[in-house]
N, C-alpha and C positions, 0 to 999 in steps of 0.2 A: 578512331571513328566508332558510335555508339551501335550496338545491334540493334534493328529494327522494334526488338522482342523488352529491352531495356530503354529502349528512349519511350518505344509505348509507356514504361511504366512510370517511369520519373517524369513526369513536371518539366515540359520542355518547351519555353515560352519566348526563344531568344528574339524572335519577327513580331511579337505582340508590340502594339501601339500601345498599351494601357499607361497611365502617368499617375496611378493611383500612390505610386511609393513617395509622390516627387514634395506634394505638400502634406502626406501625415506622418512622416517620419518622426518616431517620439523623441524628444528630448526630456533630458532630466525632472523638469518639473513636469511635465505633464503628466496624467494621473493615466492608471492601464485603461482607462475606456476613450478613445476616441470617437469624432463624429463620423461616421459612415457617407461616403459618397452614394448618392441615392438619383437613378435614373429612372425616369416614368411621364406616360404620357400623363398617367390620370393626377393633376397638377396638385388640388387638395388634399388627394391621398400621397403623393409624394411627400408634401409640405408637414402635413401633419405627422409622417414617418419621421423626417429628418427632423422635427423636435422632437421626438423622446425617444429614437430609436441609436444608441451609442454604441460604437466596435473599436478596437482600438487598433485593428488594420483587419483585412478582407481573413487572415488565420485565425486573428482572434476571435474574430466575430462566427466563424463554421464550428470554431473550438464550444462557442457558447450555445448555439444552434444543437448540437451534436449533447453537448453536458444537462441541457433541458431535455433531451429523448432520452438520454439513458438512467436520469433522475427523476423519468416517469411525469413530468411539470412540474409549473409553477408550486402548486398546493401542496407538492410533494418534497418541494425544495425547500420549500420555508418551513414545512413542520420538521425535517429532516433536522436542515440547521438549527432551528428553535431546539431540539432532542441535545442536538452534540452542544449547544451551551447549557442548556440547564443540566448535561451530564460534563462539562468543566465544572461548574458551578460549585455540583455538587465535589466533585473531586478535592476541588481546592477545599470546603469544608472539613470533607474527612481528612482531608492533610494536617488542615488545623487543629480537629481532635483527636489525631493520633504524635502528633509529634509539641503541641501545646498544652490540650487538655487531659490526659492520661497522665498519671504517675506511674510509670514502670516501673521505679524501685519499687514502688509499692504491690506491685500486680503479684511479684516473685513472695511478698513475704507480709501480705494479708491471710488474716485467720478471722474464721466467724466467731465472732462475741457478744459482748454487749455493747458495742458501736456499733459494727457489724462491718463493711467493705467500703460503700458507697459512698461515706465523706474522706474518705484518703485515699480514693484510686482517680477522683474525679478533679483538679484543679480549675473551677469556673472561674477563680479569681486568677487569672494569667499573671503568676511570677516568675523569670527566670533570673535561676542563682548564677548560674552558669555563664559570665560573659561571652566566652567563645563561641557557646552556643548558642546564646541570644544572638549574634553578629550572624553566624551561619544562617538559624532560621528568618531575619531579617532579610539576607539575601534571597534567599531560597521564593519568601512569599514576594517580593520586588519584584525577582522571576517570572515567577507565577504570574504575578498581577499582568507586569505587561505582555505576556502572549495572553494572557486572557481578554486585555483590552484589544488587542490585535485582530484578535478572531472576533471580537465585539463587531470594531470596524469593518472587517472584511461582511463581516452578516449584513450588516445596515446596506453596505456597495450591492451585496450581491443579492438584495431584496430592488435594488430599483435596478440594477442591469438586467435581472430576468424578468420584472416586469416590462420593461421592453420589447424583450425578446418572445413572452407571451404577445404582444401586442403581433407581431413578426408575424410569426404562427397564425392567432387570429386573422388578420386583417390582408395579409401577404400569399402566405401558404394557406391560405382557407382551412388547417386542421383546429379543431380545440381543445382542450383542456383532456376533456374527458375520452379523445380518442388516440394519446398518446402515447398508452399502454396497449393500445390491441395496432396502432399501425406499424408497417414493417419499414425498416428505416430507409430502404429502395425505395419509397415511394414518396419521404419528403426529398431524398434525394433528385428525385425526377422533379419532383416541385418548385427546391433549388434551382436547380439549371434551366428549369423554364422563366424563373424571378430570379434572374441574378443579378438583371441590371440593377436593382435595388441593392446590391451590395459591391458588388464589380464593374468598372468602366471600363470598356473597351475588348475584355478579352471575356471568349465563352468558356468557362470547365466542363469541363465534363467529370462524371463519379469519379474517376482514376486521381485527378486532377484536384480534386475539391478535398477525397480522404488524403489524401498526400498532405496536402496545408495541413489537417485536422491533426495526423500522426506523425508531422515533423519531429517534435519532439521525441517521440516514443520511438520514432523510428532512428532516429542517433544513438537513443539507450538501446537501444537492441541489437544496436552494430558493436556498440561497446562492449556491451555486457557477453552478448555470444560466440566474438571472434575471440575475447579472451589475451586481446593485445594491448589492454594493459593491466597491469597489477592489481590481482581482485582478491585475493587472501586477508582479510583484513586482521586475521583474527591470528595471534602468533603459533605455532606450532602446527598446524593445519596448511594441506599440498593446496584443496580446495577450493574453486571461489568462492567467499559466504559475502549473501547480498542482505542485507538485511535493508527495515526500512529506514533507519539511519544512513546507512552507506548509501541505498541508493536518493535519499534526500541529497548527502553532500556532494554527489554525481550530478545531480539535478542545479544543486546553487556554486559548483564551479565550472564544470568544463561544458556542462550543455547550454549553461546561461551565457557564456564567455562567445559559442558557438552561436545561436541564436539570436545574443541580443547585438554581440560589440562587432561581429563579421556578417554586421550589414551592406548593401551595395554602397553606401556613402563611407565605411570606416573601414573596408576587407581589407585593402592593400595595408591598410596602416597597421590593422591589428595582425595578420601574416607574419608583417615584417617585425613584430615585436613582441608575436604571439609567445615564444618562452615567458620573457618578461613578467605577462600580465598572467602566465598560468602560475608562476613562481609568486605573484604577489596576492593572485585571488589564493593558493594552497595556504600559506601564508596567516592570511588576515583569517579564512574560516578554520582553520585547526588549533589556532590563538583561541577566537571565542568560542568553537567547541570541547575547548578543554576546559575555559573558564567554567562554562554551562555544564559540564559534565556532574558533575558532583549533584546537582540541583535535577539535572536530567534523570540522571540513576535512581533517586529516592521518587519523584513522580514516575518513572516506568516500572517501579516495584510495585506503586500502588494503584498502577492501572492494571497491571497483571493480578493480583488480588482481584479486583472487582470482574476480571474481563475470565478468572477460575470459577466465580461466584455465578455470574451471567451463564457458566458453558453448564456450569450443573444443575442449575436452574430450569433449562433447557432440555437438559439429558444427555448434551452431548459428553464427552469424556475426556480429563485436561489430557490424556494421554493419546484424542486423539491425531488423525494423521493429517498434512495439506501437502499438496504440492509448495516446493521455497520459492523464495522469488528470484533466484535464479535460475530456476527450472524452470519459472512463467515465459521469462527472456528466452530461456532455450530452447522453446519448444514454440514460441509467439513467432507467426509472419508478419515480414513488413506491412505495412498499410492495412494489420487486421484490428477492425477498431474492436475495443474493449468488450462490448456483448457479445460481437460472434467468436470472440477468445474465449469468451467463459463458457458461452450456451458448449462450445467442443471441447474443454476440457474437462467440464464438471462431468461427461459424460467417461470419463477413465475412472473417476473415482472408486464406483462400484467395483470395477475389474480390478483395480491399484489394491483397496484393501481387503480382496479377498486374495490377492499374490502374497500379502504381509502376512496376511491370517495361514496359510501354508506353510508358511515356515516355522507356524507356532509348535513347540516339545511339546507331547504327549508327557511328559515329566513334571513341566511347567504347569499346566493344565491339574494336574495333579495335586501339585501342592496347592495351588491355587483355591481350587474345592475343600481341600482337608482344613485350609486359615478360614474359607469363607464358611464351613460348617461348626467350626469354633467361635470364629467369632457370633455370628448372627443364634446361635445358644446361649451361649451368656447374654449375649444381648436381650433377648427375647426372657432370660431368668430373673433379669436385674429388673426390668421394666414389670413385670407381672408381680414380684413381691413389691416392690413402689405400687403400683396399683390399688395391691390391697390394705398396705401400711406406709405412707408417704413418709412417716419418721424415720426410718427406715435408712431413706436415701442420705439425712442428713447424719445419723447416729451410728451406725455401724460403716467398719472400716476398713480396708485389705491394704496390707500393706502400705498404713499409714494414708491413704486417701478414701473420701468416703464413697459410699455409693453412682451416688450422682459424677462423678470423676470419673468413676468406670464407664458408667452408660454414655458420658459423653465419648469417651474410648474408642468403646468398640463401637459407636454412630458411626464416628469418622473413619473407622478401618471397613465398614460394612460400605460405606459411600466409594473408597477407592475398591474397593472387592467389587462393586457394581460395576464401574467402570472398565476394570481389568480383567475378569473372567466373565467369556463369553460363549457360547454354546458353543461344541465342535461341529463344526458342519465339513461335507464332505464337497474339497472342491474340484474344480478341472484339472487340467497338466497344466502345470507353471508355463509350458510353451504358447497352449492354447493362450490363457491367460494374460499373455506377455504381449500375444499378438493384436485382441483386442486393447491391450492398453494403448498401443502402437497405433494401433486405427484412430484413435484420437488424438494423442500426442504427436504422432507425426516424426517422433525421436524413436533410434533405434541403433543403436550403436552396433558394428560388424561384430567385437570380437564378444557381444552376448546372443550371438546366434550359438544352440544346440548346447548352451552353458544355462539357459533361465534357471535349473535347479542345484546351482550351484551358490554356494556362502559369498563367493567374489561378486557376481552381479546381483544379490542378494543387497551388499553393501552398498554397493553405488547404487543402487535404485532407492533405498535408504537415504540416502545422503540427497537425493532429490525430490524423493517423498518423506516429507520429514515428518517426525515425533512433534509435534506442537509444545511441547516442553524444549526439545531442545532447541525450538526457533527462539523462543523464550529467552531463553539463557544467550543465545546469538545475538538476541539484540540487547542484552546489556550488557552484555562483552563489547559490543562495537561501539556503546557511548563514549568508552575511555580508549578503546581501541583505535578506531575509526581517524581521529583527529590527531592521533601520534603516527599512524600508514600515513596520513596527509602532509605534517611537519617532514618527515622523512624519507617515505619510499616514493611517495607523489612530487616533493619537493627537486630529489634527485633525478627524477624520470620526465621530468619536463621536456627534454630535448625530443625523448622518444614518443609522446603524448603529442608535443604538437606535429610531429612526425605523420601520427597517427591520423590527427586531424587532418593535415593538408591533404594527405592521402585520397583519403576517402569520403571528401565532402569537396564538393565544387559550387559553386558562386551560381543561383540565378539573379539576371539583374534588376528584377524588381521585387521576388519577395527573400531574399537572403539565400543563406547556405542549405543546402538540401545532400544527401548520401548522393556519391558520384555514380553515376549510370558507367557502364563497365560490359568491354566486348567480350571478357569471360564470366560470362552468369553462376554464381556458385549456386549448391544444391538448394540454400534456406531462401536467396532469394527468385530458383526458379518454382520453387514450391508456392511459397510469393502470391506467383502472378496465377500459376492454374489456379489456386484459389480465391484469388479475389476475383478472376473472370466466370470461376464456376456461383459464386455467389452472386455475381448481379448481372448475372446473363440469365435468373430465375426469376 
């Protein structure tokens, strides 16, 4: 029997009359936006809703509701996606002219003369001598092409579903366009629930009720990813969980979509009973084609990491700086906390996280650091003032067999990581103080790093969850080849225990599917949970 404190929380609908699952249940062919049952007195305005206004069930639709508020609107959503295609676009270009039109033999053993460089480093007339490699870059831009038609598709779809859904707003919830950024999400919320019959028949939600639909998903990954029952190491030799956003995609297209779509109230009993099975067959079919993809994955995730070094110094940020990983997001994230009020509380650790890192920086370190960066930006600053005054210079004279100009591109690039990496010593608080602020936001605080914060051990593990931005780097393309060999094998084997896992701790509603089971012992994350999502919209 549920505790009062837990059935409040979850989504407990078993006396509703509603019959909305009975005629929109998807099938195969039908496409992710369905039509919305839409109740209203005001007939026209009904009439006119239910032509242009499509959900593909009462989740999808608060899902789409909720992704237009926190993507600021419509205006904001199409320039957005307009940005991320013309930045495929451009990618897929530069792919073309670093791995088609550059001659690399040529790059190592070019010398200025009387040719000069530029008609043998540059191939505009595209030959490849190389069959194999013709074959490889063949697939590679196939590849390419079609997740780039994908994402084409998906923009076209989700240019008229959010004009819809602008319509919703407009004409529904009387908000507009332009007051999407200053309104607080408690208050379409309230607006929701007062117009719900335009999206729900039969049964009232309430907030509790409504974010639960919204975080089904998120809230399955965060049962997964933080109870740590099942096999999260993706990466060999490492005790660790590492989540990367590969690993957690293929979490996303096998076991939460398995959970979600196939242990609906019309197919639960079926898929239970032969839940190994289809976990054994989804690990299977996606470890196959993430391995095929692998090789094409790795060489685009290198030159997205290029451009995405480019972008952070551009900026000023520094590639060595630090983020929370994303399994530290999961472990420290409440159930049913949507997305903004996660960020708005964690971005506020930041401050305090790297001034804890910055504490444990050697006075030694520091050190040498100043003596390379007073070296270099010398010569730097020498090389550049004789070019100045005699430009021949840069071409004509030579150290150690390179000219000038070689130099000062040198020491540019070593002055660029010196910026980065030495930074003023500033004096900070007690690692404890410091720890404990982090804590106030994070909400994680593990027993045995009480009256240890200035020690090397929790030094590491806070490391390991505020991570180096290089080393996530490196995590995730470790996990393109990684990732799909744990799935072939450690997923493949662990099926018994997986769907173990599943029946466990997911129970059947019977009209909008499986949901986390409500439980008469409330552990700590999800009574933390509930004081917080009641302290948030009890304001």
């Amino acid at each position: 029997m549920s505790s009062p404190t837990s059935s409040n929380f979850y989504i407990n609908m078993e006396n509703s009359e509603t019959n909305i699952y009975k005629n929109l249940l998807p099938d195969d062919n039908k496409s992710d936006i369905d039509s919305i049952t839409i109740k209203s007195n005001k007939n026209n305005l009904k009439k006119k809703f239910k032509e242009n206004t499509n959900a593909y069930n009462v989740e999808k639709f608060l899902g789409s509701i909720y992704y237009y508020y926190y993507n600021g609107g419509y205006k904001s959503i199409v320039i957005s996606q307009i940005i991320d295609v013309l930045t495929m676009m451009f990618t897929i270009l530069f792919s073309i002219v670093i791995f088609l039109v550059i001659e690399w033999k040529n790059v190592f053993y070019c010398s200025v003369g009387k040719r000069g460089c530029s008609d043998i480093l540059f191939n505009w007339n595209i030959r490849i001598s190389n069959p194999i490699y013709g074959i490889i870059l063949f697939l590679y831009m196939i590849v390419i092409l079609i997740f780039f038609s994908s994402y084409i598709y998906k923009f076209f779809c989700d240019i008229i579903k959010f004009k819809h859904i602008r319509k919703f707003y407009n004409d529904i919830l009387k908000i507009k366009d332009n007051e999407i950024d200053t309104v607080d999400w408690r208050f379409i919320t309230k607006r929701l629930i007062e117009n719900q019959m335009y999206f729900c028949d039969g049964r009232n939600l309430d907030e509790m009720e409504m974010v639960h639909l919204i975080m089904r998903r998120d809230n399955i990954l965060i049962k997964i990813i933080s109870s740590k029952s099942i096999p999260l190491n993706f990466i060999p030799y490492t005790k660790e969980p590492i989540i990367t956003s590969v690993v957690e995609s293929m979490l996303q297209l096998t076991i939460v979509n398995i959970i979600c779509e196939n242990m609906n109230p019309k197919n639960y009993q079926n898929t239970v009973n032969n839940l190994e099975k289809i976990l054994q067959k989804r690990f299977k079919i996606f470890g196959i084609l993430m391995l095929v993809l692998s090789p094409f994955l790795f060489a685009f995730m290198i030159l997205s990491m290029f451009l995405e070094f480019g972008r952070k110094y551009r900026i000023g940020t520094s590639i060595s700086s630090r983020k929370w990983s994303i399994y530290a997001t999961y472990l420290f994230r409440n159930y049913n906390e949507l997305p903004h009020i996660f960020e708005n509380r964690i971005d506020k650790s930041i401050m305090y996280s790297n001034m804890y890192v910055e504490s444990f920086r050697s006075k030694i370190y520091d050190k040498i650091m100043q003596f390379v960066s007073l070296i270099t930006t010398t010569l730097f600053g020498t090389i550049a003032f004789m070019g100045f005054i005699n430009e021949s210079i840069m071409r004509e004279q030579t150290i150690l067999g390179k000219d000038m100009l070689w130099w000062l591109i040198l020491f540019g690039i070593f002055i660029a990581i010196m910026k980065t990496l030495n930074k003023d010593i500033v004096h900070y608080k007690s690692k404890k103080n410091l720890m404990r602020k982090i804590c106030e936001h994070t909400k994680y605080y593990p027993t045995h790093w009480n009256d240890k914060e200035h020690s090397k051990f929790v030094f590491n593990e806070f490391s390991k969850l505020y991570q180096n931005s290089i080393i996530s780097y490196i995590y995730e393309i470790l996990t393109i080849i990684s990732a799909p060999i744990h799935l072939l094998t450690t997923y493949h084997k662990s099926t018994k225990n997986i769907s173990r896992f599943i029946i466990k701790n997911l129970e059947l509603h019977p009209i909008y599917g499986v949901f986390l089971k409500s439980s008469d012992i409330i552990d700590d994350k999800m009574e933390k949970s509930i004081v917080n999502f009641r302290k948030y919209y009890s304001n």
